[in-house]
C-alpha positions as CSV (number, residue, x, y, z in Angstrom):
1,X,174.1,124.4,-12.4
2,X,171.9,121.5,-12.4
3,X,168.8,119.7,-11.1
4,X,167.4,121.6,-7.9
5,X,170.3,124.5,-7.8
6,X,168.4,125.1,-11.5
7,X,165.4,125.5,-10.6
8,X,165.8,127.3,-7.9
9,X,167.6,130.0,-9.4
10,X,165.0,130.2,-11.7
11,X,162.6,130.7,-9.2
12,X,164.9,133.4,-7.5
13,X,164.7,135.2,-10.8
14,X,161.0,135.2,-11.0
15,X,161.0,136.8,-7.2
16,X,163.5,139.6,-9.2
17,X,161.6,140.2,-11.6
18,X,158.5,140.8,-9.5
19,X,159.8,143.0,-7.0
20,X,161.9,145.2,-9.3
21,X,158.9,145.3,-12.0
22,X,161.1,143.2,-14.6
23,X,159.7,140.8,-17.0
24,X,161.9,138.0,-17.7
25,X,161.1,137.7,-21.9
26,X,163.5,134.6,-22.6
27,X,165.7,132.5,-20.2
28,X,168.0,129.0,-20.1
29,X,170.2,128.1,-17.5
30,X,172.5,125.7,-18.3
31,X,175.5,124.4,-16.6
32,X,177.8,127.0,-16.7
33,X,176.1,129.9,-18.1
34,X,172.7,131.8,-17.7
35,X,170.7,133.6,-20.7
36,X,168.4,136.0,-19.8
37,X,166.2,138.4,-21.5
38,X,164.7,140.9,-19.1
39,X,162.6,143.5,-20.2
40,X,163.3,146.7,-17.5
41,X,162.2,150.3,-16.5
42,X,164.3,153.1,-17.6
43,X,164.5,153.8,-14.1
44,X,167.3,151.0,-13.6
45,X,170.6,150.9,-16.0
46,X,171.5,148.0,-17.0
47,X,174.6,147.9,-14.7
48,X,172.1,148.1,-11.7
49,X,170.0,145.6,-13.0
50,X,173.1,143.3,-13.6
51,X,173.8,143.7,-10.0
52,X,170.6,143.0,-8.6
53,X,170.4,139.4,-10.3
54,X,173.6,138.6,-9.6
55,X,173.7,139.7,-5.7
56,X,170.1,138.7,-4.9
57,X,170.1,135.2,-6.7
58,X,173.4,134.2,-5.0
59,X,172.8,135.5,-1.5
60,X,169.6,133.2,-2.0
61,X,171.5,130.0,-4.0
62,X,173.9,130.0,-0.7
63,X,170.8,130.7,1.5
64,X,169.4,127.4,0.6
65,X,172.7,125.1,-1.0
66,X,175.4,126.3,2.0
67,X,177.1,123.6,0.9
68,X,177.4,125.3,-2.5
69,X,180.3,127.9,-1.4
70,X,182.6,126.0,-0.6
71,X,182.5,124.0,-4.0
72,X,182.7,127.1,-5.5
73,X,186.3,129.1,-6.2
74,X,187.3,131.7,-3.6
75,X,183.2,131.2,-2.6
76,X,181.9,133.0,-5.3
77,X,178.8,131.9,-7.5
78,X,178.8,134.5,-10.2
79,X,182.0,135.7,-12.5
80,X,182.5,139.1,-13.0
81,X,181.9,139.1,-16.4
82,X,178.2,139.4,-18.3
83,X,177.2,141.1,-21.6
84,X,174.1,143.5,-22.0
85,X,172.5,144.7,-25.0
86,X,169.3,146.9,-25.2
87,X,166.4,145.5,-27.9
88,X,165.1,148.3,-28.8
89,X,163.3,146.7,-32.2
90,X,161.3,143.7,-32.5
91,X,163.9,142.3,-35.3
92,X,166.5,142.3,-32.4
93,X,164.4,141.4,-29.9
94,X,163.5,137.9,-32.0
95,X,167.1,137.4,-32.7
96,X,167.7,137.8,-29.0
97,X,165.4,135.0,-28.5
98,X,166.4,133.1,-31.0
99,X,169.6,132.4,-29.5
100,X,168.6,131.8,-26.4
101,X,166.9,129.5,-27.4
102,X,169.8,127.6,-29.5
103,X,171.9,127.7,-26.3
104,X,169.5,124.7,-25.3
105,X,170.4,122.1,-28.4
106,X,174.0,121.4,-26.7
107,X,175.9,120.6,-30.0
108,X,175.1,123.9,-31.2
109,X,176.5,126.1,-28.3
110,X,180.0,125.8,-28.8
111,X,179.4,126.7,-32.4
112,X,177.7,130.1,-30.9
113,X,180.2,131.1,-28.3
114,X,182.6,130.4,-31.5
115,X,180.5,132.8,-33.2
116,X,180.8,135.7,-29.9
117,X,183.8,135.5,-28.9
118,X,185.5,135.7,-32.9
């Protein structure tokens, strides 16, 4: 994801966010991965909320980039994989951030997936 496909998705998310009464804390979108930090009622588990971002922001990304389906394998935008973790603290919360954050200095973000995947 580059260029306009980036920021529209990240204008998608901010449409969310507003309707379902998120907060987006922290976010990069990069080329092949998005990092989000989204602060949410209890009301939604963090499956549901995983499925609303994912359903709403590709029905809209293929709304406006057609085109973008058919570059896409077997037409879908999103994998099926995605990792949550709850922030309960402020400590995590800032280290949650903080690698966001690092995701955006591109010689240091094989050295993190490295680091999550080990």
């Amino acid at each position: 994801m580059s260029g306009e496909v980036s920021g529209y998705l990240k204008e998608v998310f901010q449409q969310i966010v507003e309707e379902y009464e998120f907060r987006i804390d922290a976010m990069e979108v990069l080329e092949d991965h998005v990092y989000i930090f989204v602060e949410v009622p209890r009301r939604y588990p963090p499956a549901q909320v995983e499925q609303i971002m994912k359903s709403v922001s590709a029905r809209e990304l293929f709304k406006k980039f057609p085109k973008l389906r058919k570059q896409l394998w077997a037409g879908e935008f999103w994998s099926e994989g995605y990792f949550i973790r709850s922030a309960g603290d402020k400590g995590t919360a800032d280290i949650i951030r903080k690698c966001i954050e690092y995701q955006t200095h591109e010689e240091n973000s094989l050295q993190l997936h490295m680091l999550v995947k080990s």
